[in-house]
C-alpha positions, 0 to 999 in steps of 0.5 A: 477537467475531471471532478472525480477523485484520482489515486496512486496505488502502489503494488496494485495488481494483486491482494491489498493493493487490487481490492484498494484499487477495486474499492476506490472504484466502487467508490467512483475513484480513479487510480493509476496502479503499479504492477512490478512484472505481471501485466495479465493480472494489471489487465485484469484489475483494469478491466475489473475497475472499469466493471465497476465503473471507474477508469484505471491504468496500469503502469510498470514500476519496481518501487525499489529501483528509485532511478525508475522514478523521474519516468514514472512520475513523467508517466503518470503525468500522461496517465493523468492527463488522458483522465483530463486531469494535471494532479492526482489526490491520494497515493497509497504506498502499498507494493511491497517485498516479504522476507523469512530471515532471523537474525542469524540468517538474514544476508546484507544484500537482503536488508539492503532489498528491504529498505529499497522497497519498503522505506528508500522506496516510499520516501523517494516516490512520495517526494518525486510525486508530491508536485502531482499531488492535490492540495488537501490530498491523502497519504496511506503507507502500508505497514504490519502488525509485525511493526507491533507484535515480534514473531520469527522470522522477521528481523528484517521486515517487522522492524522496516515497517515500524521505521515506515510508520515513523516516517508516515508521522514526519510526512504528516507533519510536514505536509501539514502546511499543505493540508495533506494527510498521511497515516498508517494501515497495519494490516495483519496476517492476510491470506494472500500470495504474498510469502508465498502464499503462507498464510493462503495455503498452509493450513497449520500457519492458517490455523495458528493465525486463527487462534490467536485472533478475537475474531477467530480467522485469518484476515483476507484482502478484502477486510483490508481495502475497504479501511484504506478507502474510507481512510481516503475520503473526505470523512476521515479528513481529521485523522492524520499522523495515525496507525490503525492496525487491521488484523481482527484483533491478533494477538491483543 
């Protein structure tokens, strides 16, 4: 059986969930990580973990789509066992959706998208995988720093992800018996595609992000990896029911 520690990351093809995946690596962590449609970018991902020297697999899952998730959890038990292993030890429900809509403007049929992937989602896939799960494992829901700071625009998400960070507070709770811990990263504006790539390509969006952040810039993927990395390990072990924010110091 393998000694080395085994994540799940959801989304992990691009952005945050790919430095994730590529940190765990540095780290000597294996991870077996989503991608909803791009398989070229999973493969990229594999290939980079492997550079890194630690074995990763890819496996397609829209995270809102829970009839998808009694075959996936039946995948990732194969997944584990070509790494010689039968549980895994973190799982980071990362993957995510974005939206733009204001109160006036946002549809029922998008709300309902939103909570399929970012809570419905999260729930149910936690659930389905926690008999895979280690004793004494680690549990990162990804959040934002608009569960805190209102901004336009984001009736939708902003409030879906506070509802997450509530749920990372009942999951902890109840997984207490099991010496599993969950906890929240919030991060803040990432310059990613993620919203089409508003914070990356928009120079006026990137700018105001800037000016209103202590540290005078627009966070990238790689400020926000490293923190869910180490929030995994055994040295944050007693850190648990917590949301840290990782966002440079917006709008404070």
């Amino acid at each position: 059986m393998s000694n080395s520690k085994i994540a799940i990351v959801t989304g992990g093809s691009r952005g945050i969930g790919r430095n994730t995946v590529l940190c765990l690596a540095k780290r000597g962590a294996s991870s077996i990580f989503t991608y909803h449609s791009n398989r070229a970018e999973a493969d990229k991902v594999v290939a980079l973990a492997a550079d890194a020297g630690a074995r990763a697999i890819a496996l397609q899952l829209d995270t809102g789509n829970t009839t998808m998730f009694d075959g996936f959890a039946g995948q990732v038990r194969e997944a584990l066992a070509e790494m010689g292993a039968r549980r895994f030890d973190y799982l980071v429900n990362n993957a995510g959706t974005s939206s733009n809509a204001s109160l006036e403007s946002i549809t029922e049929p998008e709300m309902d998208a939103l909570y399929s992937v970012h809570f419905k989602g999260v729930l149910f896939l936690t659930q389905k995988l926690l008999p895979l799960m280690n004793d004494g494992g680690r549990i990162v829901n990804i959040s934002s720093g608009l569960a805190r700071i209102a901004s336009p625009n984001r009736i939708g998400y902003g409030p879906m992800k506070a509802a997450v960070e509530a749920l990372t507070r009942y999951m902890a709770l109840e997984l207490g018996p099991r010496r599993i811990t969950a906890n929240v990263v919030a991060p803040g504006a990432i310059a990613t595609d993620f919203s089409g790539g508003i914070v990356r390509d928009n120079p006026q969006v990137n700018k105001r992000i800037a000016d209103h952040t202590a540290l005078g810039r627009a966070g990238l993927p790689e400020d926000v990896g490293p923190v869910i990395a180490a929030l995994l390990s055994d040295d944050f072990g007693w850190v648990n029911a917590q949301r840290i924010e990782v966002a440079g110091g917006i709008q404070i």
